[in-house]
N, C-alpha and C positions, 0 to 999 in steps of 0.2 A: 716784706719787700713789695708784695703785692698791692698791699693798701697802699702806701707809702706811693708805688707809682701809679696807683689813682686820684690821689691826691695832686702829684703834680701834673697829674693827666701825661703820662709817660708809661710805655708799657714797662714793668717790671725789671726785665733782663736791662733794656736799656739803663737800667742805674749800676749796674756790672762797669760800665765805662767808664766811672766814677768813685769807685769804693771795690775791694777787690770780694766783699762776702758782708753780710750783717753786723759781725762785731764790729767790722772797721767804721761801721757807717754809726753803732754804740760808742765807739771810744771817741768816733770825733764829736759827738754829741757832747758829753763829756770835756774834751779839750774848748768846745766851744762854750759850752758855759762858764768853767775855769776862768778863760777868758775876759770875765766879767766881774774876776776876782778883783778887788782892791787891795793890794798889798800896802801899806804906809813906806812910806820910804822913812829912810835915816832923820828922823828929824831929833835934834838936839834937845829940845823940852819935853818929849817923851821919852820916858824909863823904857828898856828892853819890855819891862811886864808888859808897860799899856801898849806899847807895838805889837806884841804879839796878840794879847788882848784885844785889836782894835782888829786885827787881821782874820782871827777866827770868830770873832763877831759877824764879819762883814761873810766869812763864809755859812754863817748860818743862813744871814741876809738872803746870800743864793740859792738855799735851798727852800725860804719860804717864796722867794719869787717865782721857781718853777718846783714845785711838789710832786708833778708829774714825772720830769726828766733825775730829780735827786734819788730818787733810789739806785740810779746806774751808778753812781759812785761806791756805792756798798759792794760792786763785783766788777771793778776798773779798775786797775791801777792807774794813782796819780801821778803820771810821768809826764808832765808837762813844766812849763818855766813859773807856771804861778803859783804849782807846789814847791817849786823849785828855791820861790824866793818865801814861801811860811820857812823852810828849812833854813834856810837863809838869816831869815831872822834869828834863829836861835844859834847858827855859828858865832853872829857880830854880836851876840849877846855872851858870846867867852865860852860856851858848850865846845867842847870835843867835839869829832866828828858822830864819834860812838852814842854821846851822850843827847847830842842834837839829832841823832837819828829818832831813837827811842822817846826822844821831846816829842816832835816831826808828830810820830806814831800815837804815842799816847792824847797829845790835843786833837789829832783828826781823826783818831775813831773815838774820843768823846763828842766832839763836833755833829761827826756823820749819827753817828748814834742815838746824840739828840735830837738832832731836825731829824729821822727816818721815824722817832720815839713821835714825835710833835705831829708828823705827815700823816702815822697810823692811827693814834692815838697813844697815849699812856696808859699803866696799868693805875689802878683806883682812880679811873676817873668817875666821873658819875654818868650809871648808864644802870637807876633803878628799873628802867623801862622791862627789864628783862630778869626776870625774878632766876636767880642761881647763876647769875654770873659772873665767871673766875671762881664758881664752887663756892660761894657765900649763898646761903641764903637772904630770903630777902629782907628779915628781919634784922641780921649783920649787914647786909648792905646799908640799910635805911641806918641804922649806928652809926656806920665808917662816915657815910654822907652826909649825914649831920651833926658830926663831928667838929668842933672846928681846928684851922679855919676850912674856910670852905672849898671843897676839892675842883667844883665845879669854874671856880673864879682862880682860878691860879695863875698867874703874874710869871709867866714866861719866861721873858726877859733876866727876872728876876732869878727863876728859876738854873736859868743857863747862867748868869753870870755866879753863882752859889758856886756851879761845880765847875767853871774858869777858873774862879776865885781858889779854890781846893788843890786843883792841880797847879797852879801857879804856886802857890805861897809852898809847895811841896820842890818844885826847878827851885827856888831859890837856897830853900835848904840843901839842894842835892848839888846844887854849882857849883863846879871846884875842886869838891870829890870825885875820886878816881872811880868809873862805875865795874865794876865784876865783869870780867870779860864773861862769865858763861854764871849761868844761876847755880845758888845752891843745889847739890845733891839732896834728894828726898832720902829721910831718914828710913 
């Protein structure tokens, strides 16, 4: 809070007048990026998938735009209207409430998971610079990494829409079916 009010050239306490503690002033961060969400609305020529598809796309968007502010999402909850309408999608898509919760759930922490995966890095990425890391040697690292294809060039995009693609064609199987109100018992 301190820096914060050096920044706006305001002492400190004075931002108390405006925010009642630091989290409030994390989650409207948060709500304010949200913000910048692009939800598709209803449009006719697109299938439920590409809507939702087109919506957690464009949330990834936000998280490569500010890399800085995206890891707040990893410990906020999204209570705002532009979560409000990803869930949304998946109601007008014929989901139960039950079932479009756990949709909700399961696309935004693959989402958040992979832009936060993208912001730190990955794991096998190429980084022989450092002989034993991730507990390879460097003679197994130099194998993995020229391997192909090549780890160092990997196609993002590509890669995020892979595990869209996975969970999507997964709701469509699962649509319609009544889900388990509570999981299986462990044996």
């Amino acid at each position: 809070m301190r820096r914060l009010g050096r920044e706006l050239g305001v002492e400190a306490m004075s931002l108390y007048n405006h925010v009642p503690n630091k989290e409030a002033l994390l989650n409207g961060m948060v709500e304010v990026l949200l913000e910048e969400l692009e939800v598709p609305a209803d449009a006719l020529e697109d299938s439920w998938e590409e809507r939702v598809r087109k919506a957690f796309r464009a949330y990834l968007q936000l998280a490569r735009a500010h890399p800085n502010v995206f890891p707040l999402f990893t410990m906020r909850p999204l209570n705002t209207v532009e979560s409000l309408k990803l869930f949304e999608l998946l109601r007008e898509a014929g989901f139960d409430i039950v079932s479009a919760l756990r949709a909700f759930r399961v696309l935004s922490s693959y989402t958040v998971g992979y832009a936060i995966a993208e912001i730190r890095g990955f794991a096998l990425e190429s980084d022989i610079s450092r002989p034993g890391v991730h507990g390879f040697s460097e003679v197994e690292l130099l194998r993995i990494f020229k391997s192909p294809p090549p780890l160092e060039k990997a196609d993002r995009d590509a890669e995020f829409e892979f595990g869209l693609t996975l969970i999507l064609v997964g709701l469509r199987e699962y649509k319609g079916r009544r889900p388990p109100r509570n999981p299986p018992e462990q044996a």
